[in-house]
N, C-alpha and C positions, 0 to 999 in steps of 0.2 A: 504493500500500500504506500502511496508517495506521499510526503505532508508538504503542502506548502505553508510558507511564512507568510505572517501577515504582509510585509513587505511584499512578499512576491504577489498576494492576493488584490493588495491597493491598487501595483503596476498593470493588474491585468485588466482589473476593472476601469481604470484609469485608459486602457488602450479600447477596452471594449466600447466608452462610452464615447472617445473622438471617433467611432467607427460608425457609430448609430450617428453622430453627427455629420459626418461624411456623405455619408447616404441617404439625411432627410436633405443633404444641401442640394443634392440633386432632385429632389421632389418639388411638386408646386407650390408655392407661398400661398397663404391662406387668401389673401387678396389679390394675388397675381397668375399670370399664366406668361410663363415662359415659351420663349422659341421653340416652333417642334412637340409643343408640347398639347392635349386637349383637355376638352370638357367635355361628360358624356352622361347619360341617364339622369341620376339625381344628384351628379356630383354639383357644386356651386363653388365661388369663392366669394366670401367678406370684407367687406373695407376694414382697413386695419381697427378703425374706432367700435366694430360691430354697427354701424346703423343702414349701411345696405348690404344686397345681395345678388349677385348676377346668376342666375343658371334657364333653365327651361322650365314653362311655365304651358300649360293650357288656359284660355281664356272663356269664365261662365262657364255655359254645358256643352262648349266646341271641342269637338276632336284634335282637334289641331295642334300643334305647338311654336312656340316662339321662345326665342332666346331674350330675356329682359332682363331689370333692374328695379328691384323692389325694396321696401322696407323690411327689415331684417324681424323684426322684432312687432309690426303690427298686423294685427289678424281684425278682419278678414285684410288676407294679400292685397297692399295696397302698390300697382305696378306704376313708377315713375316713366321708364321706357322702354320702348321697345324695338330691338332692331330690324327684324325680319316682320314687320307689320304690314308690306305689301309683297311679302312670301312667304304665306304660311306652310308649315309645312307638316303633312299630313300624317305625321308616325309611323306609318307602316313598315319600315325598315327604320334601323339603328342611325340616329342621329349624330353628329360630334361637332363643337368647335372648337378650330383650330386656329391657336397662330404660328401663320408659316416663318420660316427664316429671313425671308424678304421683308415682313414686316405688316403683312396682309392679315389681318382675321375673318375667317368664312366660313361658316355654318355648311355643313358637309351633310351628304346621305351616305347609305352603307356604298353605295357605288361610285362613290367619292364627288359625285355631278355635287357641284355648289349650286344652292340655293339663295345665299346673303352674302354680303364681302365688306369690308368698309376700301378694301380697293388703295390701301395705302401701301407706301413700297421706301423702302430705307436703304441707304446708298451704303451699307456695311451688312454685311447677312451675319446671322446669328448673334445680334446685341441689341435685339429689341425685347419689348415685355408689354405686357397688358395688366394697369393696376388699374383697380375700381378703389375710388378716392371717398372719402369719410361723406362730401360733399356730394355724392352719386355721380361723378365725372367717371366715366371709364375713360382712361388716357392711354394710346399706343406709344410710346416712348422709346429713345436708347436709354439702351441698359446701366453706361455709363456717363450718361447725360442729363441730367431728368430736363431740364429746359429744351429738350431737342423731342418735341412735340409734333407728331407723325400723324395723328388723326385723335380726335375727341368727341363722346358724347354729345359733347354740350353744343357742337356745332351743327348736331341732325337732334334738336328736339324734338318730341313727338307730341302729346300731349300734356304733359306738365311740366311747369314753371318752375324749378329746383334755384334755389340763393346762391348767388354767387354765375348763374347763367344767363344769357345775354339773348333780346332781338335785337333784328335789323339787319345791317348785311356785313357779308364778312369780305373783306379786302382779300385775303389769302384765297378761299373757296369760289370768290366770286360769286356765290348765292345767298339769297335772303333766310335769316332764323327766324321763322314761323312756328305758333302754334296750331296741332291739326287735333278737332276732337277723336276719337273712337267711333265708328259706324253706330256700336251699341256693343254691350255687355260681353258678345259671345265673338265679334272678331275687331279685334284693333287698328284695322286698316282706315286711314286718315277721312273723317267727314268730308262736309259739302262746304263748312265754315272756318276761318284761322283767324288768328290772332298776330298782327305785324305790327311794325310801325312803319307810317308814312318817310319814305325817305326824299319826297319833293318838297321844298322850301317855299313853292309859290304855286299861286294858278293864274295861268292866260286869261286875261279880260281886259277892257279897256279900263284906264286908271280912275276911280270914282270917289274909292278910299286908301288912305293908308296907312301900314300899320306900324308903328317904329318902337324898334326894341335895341335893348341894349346892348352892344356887342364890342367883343376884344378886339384893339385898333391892331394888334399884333397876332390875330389867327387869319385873318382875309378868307371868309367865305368861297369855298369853293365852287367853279361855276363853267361853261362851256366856252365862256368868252368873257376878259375884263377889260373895259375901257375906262378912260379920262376924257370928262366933254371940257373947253374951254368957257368958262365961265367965271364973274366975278365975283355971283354971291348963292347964297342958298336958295332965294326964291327962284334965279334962276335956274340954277341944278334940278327943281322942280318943276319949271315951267317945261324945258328941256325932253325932262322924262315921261312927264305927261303927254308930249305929242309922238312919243315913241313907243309903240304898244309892244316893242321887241323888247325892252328895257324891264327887266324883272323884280331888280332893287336899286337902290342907290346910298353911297354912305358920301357926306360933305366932310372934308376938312382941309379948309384954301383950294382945294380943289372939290371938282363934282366925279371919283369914280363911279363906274356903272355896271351891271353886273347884268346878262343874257342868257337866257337859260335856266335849266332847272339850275336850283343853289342844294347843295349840301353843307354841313356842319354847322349850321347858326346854332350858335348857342345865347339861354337867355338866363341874364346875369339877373343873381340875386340883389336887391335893394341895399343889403347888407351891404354888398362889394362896390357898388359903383362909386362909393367914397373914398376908396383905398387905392382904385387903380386908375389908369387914364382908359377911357372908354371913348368909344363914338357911338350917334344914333344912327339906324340903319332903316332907311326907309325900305320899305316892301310892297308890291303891288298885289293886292288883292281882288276877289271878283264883286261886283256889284250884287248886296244878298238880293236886295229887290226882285233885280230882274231875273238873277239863277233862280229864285222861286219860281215866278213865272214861269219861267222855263220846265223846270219841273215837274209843276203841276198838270202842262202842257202833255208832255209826254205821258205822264201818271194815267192819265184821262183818254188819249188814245190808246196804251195800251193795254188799260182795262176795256175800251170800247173794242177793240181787236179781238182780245181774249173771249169776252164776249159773246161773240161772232164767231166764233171760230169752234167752240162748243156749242154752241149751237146749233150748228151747220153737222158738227160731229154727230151729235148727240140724235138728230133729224137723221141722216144718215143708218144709224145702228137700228133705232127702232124700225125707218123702213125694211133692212133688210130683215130683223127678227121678225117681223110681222110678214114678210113674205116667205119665212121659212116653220110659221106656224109656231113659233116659239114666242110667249112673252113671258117671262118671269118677272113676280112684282115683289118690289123690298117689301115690307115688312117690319119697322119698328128694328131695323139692319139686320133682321134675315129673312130671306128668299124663298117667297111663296112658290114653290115648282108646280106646274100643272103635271100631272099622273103622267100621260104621255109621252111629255116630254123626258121624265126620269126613266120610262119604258125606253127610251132609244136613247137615253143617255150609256144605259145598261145595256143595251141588245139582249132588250126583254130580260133580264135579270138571267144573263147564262154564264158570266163568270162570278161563282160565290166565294168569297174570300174566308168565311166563317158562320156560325150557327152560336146562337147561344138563348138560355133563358128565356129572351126578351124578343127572339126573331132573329133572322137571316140578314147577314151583309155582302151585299156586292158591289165590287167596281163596275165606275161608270167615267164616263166621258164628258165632260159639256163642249160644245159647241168652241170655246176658247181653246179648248186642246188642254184645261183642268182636269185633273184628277180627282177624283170624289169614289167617297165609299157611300152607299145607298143601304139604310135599315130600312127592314120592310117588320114593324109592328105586331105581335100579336096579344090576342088576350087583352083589348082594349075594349071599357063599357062608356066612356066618358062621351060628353056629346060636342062637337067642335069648336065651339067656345069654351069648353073647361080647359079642353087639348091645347089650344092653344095659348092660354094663357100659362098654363106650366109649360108648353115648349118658349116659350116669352124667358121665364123664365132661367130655364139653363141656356138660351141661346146668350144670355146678358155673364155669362163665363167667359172670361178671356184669363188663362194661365200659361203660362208657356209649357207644363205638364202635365195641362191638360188637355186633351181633342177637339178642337174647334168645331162648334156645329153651325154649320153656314146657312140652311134652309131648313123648309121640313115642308109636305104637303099633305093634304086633306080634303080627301074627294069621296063623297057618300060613306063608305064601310073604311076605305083607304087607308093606315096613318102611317107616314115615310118620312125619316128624318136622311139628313142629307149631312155628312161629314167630312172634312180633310181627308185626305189619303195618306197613307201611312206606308210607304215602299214596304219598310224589312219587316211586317208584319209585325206579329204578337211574342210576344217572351214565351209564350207554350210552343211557337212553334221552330223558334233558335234552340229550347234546351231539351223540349223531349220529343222529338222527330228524328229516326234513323238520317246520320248524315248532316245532323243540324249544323249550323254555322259557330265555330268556337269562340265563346265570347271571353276577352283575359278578364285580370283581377279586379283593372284600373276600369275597364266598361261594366262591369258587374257591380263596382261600387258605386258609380254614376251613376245607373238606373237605381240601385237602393236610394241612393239620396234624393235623387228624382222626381220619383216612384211617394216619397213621404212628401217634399215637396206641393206635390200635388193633392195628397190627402190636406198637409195640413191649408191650406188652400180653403180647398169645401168646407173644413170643419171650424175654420175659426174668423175667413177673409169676406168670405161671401156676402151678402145682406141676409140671406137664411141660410143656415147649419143646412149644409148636405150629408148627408148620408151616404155611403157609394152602396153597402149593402152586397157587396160583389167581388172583393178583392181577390182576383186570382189571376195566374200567368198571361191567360187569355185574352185579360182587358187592361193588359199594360201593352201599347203600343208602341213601337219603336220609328223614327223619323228618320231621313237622310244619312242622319250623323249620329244615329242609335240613343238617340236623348228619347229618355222613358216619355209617354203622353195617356194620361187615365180614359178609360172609355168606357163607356155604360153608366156614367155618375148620374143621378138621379132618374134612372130609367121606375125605381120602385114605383116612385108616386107618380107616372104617366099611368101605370096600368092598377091602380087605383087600390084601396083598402081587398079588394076580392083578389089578391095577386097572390095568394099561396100556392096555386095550380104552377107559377113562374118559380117557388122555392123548390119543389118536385125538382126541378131540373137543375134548380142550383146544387142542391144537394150529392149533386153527380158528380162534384168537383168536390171530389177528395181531401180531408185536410182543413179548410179554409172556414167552416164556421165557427163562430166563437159560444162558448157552451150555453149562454143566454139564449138560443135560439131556441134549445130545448129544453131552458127550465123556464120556460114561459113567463122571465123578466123581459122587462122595459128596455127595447134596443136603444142604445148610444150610440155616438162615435165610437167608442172604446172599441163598439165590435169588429168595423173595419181595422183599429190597431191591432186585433186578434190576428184577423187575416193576413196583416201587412206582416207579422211575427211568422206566420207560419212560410209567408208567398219569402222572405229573406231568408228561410234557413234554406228552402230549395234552391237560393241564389246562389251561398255561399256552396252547398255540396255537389249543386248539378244535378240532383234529381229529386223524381216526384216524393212527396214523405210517404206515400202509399206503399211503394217499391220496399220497405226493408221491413213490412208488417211478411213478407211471403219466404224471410230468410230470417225471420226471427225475431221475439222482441228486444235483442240487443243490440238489433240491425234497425229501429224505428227511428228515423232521423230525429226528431224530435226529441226525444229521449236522450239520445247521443252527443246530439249539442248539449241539453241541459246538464246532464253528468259532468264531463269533461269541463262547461265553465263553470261549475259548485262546484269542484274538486281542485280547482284551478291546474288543470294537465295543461298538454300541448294542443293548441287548440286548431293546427297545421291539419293534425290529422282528420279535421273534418272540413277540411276544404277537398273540392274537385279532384279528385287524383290526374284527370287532362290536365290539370295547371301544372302538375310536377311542382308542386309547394312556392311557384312565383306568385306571390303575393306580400301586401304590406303587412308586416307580421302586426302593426297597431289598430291599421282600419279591420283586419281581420278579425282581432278580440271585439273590437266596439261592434262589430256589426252582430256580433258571436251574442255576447252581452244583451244588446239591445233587443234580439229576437228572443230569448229567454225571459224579457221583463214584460213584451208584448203578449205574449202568451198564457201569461199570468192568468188563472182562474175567475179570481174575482177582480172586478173590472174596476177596481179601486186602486189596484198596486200596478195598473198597466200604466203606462207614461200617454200621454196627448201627443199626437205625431207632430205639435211643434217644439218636441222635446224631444222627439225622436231626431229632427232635423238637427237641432242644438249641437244632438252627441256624436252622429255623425258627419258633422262638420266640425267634431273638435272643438265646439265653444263650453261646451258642459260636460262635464265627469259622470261616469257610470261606476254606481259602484257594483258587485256579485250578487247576481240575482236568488232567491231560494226557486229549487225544482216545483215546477208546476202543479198543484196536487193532483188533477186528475193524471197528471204522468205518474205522482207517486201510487194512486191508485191501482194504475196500471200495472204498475211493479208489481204491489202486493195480489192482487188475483190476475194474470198474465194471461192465463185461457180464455176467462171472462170477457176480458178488455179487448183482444184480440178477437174475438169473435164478435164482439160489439161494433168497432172500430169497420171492420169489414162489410158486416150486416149495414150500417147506418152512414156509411161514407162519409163522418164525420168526426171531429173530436169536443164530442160532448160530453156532458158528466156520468158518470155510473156508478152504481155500488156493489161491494161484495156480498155472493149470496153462496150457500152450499145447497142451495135448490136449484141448478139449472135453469129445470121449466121456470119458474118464476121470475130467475133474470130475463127469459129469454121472453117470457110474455111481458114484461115493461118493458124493453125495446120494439116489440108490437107495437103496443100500444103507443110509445112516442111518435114510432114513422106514422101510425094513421093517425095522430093529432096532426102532422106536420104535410099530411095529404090531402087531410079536411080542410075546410075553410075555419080559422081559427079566430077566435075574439081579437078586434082591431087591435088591441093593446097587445097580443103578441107577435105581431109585422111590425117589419122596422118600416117607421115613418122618414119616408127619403127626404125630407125639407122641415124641420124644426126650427121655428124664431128662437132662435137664442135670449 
């Protein structure tokens, strides 16, 4: 056995640790990015002070991603800039930016094709660097120079105004620094509006007024042409300029110089100063307000008479040809009275159906514009056309962005059709349990959960009356363009009236999703949707239906399995998607884990409000370890029972333990024929509650 000395123990230590130092000196500095060096996934770097932070960022509920610059430390993500906001770029393949050795930084795909560049280039390779400054300047720099400034932030503002950054134009770039807003929330590409400053000194007009300000006899305004007129005194250096309409300013002293052209650099001295230093006044020619009014209004007035005219003439136009093609569709209080007909041939006779549910049959359809529209064709409706209509009034006055826009609806003798947005990538039933389905990652999975509550909590707390949805299942979460979750069938309950149990029949077909109040013939809440949203988030998080592991066991019942594992606090990996191969945020993972365990909750008092639900899964509220559900405990204790219950009744309702079979097995009878008769009003859930 060898003994070292402590001596010889210090020396090692003492070499081991310049070794660790060696080798972080070659790694990236917390706020910098070195030559050759990238940024990639979720890596970022910090300004040295901690108060920003650059890395990749998606915008709202877009797909998308962009490279920006945010507050380090304030929630929700407050982004200052952005670079690639007029190239977004779309994830699908592996991202990186890079700054090259030339001194270029460019946002790269996995097949190296650039998408963004700042396009700067440095007369020495390999001594540049990219720091992100305390002040959110990202500056390209040499390495050994810092004043030898290659390209900055602050000279491509995008939407906000950061301290210590500059409008107007830049001498070196040659271009104007402008403010550009955001389009809106979900893509950062530059509005229709900005924010500059004026960089002409004067306006063409004949001389009427003028405006004299005070100015340095030693900066000389700069301008396109300066003259000296001969003259003896200041009246006439003004008479002078007044019959010269090219004449843009004039400044008197013993002489009359005169200045042509736009002026830049006037500057206006404080009151303070003009006692301290020698100054001259600076005559300026400005426009006559009177008559530019005039003028103005002149125009104002034509081209609203234009406009006009011109809608008009459009508007004459569209309805002739609608009416010669048998089509009038009339608004409606903003939605779109369709004649039957016309929705028959929007459909081609209703021959491609998109889906069935509860509440009636959906098909695409076509208008006339070349829109897309999804067409419910109603059943099990007793109301008479003015009740109908006033509750489609109603949810048509829904605008969420998570929720499905209903654009019309129509109503002819027996008829009732609502008319919907189109939804390309269909239903979440049919991405996750369809041989072949489309694999959705961890980050789109979490999306629609957040969504998906979004949207509940919407109807349940925003509306002018408490919605109900009454329906939470795969099927009536819609997916859009960009896989951004959309609710569908929300308040369909109260279209087809107090007699709609004949519609639970069929809900009831959907495995999982009721909350036990259905069957112990309490007062439906919201809470019950929170049930649903509990059970429709564990299939999120596993991939499959909770039905699927009652036929491999009840250790295999998802429901169950999530609850265990987070009361135990295990590895909560193991009940995510095995497709995902465990790529997932190991933290949105537990909150979502969590949060479907408290949803779930029995009595409808311990369940969370799904804008609590939004809270936790956007990280603003703490969740703390839920207890196991008790009809899950029940289930544990009589496992035959509950399994056979579960099965029989397609749902998860309450039960009790019995050692008389028949007798269990005759109260689940008797529950499904309460739930098949038409039952006391006060056990249907009321889809529209005033709060």
């Amino acid at each position: 056995m060898e003994i070292i000395s402590n001596n010889n123990l210090i020396s090692q230590s003492v070499v081991l640790l310049l070794l660790c130092f060696t080798f972080n000196g070659t790694s990236m500095a917390s706020d910098t990015i070195y030559a050759g060096r990238t940024l990639s996934g979720t890596q970022t770097i910090t300004s040295a002070g901690g108060i920003f932070e650059l890395g990749f960022f998606t915008a709202g509920n877009s797909r998308n991603y962009y490279v920006g610059i945010w507050y380090k430390t304030l929630r929700p993500r407050t982004v200052v800039w952005v670079a690639n906001r007029n190239q977004p770029a779309s994830g699908s393949s592996p991202l990186t930016l890079q700054l090259f050795r030339n001194g270029s930084l460019a946002l790269l795909e996995q097949t190296k094709s650039t998408i963004w560049s700042t396009q700067s280039m440095s007369a020495v390779s390999d001594s540049t660097m990219a720091v992100l400054l305390d002040n959110g300047n990202l500056v390209i720099r040499d390495e050994l120079d810092s004043s030898a400034v290659l390209w900055q932030s602050f000279d491509h503002p995008t939407d906000t105004w950061l301290p210590g950054a500059k409008l107007g134009y830049n001498k070196l770039t040659k271009e104007k620094l402008v403010l550009t807003p955001s389009r809106n929330p979900q893509n950062p590409a530059p509005g229709i509006f900005s924010l500059e400053m004026e960089l002409t000194g004067t306006i063409s007009a004949t001389l009427r007024i003028c405006l004299v300000v005070d100015a340095w006899t030693d900066l000389n305004p700069k301008s396109q042409k300066i003259g000296i007129l001969e003259v003896k005194s200041i009246e006439e250096c003004i008479l002078a300029c007044s019959r010269d309409c090219s004449i843009t300013a004039f400044l008197y002293d013993n002489d009359c110089k005169i200045w042509k052209g736009d002026i830049f650099n006037l500057i206006q001295l404080p009151s303070s100063l003009t006692k301290l230093i020698d100054y001259r006044k600076m005559h300026l020619r400005v426009a006559d307000s009177t008559n530019e009014v005039k003028r103005k209004i002149t125009w104002i007035a034509v081209g609203v008479l234009a406009g006009f005219l011109s809608i008009s003439t459009i508007l004459m136009v569209f309805l002739i040809r609608k009416r010669s093609k048998g089509a009038s569709p009339i608004v409606q209080d903003s939605l779109v009275l369709f004649k039957y007909k016309d929705l028959r041939r929007a459909t081609d006779n209703f021959s491609e159906k998109l889906g069935e549910g509860g509440f009636g049959s959906v098909f695409k359809g076509i208008l006339p514009n070349s829109t897309d529209i999804a067409v419910k064709k109603l059943k099990y409706l007793e109301q008479g056309e003015k009740q109908f209509r006033a509750e489609v009034g109603t949810i048509g006055a829904i605008h969420h962005i998570n929720v499905v826009r209903l654009w019309g609806f129509c109503t002819e003798t027996s008829k009732r059709l609502l008319v919907y947005e189109y939804m390309p990538n269909g239903s979440l039933q049919s991405l996750f349990h369809q041989e072949n389905a489309l694999m959705l990652d961890w980050d789109a999975r979490y999306h629609i959960a957040v969504g998906t509550a979004r949207g509940l909590a919407y109807l349940h707390e925003e509306c002018r009356d408490c919605i109900i949805h009454c329906d939470i299942k795969p099927d009536n979460i819609l997916l859009d363009a960009e896989y951004s979750p959309k609710l569908a069938d929300f308040g369909l309950a109260k279209l087809v009236g107090r007699h709609h149990s004949r519609v639970l029949t069929t809900m009831r077909g959907t495995v999982g999703y009721l909350a036990p109040e259905w069957f112990s013939g309490e007062a439906i809440t919201p809470k019950a949707d929170v049930f649903s949203y509990g059970m429709l988030l564990i299939e999120v998080i596993t991939g499959r239906r909770n039905r699927e592991g009652l036929d491999e066991g009840l250790e295999n019942y998802r429901p169950l399995m999530v609850a265990n594992v987070v009361n135990k606090g295990e590895d909560v990996g193991t009940l995510l998607d095995y497709r995902l191969e465990g790529r997932a945020d190991k933290d949105e993972l537990a909150q979502a884990c969590k949060v479907a365990c408290w949803c779930i909750q029995e009595d409808e008092k311990d369940r969370p409000t799904m804008r609590q639900v939004v809270q936790i899964l956007e990280g603003v509220s703490d969740v703390n370890i839920p207890p196991i559900p008790q009809f899950l405990q029940r289930l544990v204790q009589c496992p035959l029972e509950g399994v056979n219950h579960l099965k029989t009744t397609c749902s998860s309702g309450l039960w009790s333990c019995s050692d008389d079979q028949s007798a269990f097995q005759a109260k689940i009878n008797n529950r499904e024929t309460n739930i098949h008769e038409d039952a006391p009003e006060g056990e249907h859930c009321t889809s529209l509650c005033t709060r």
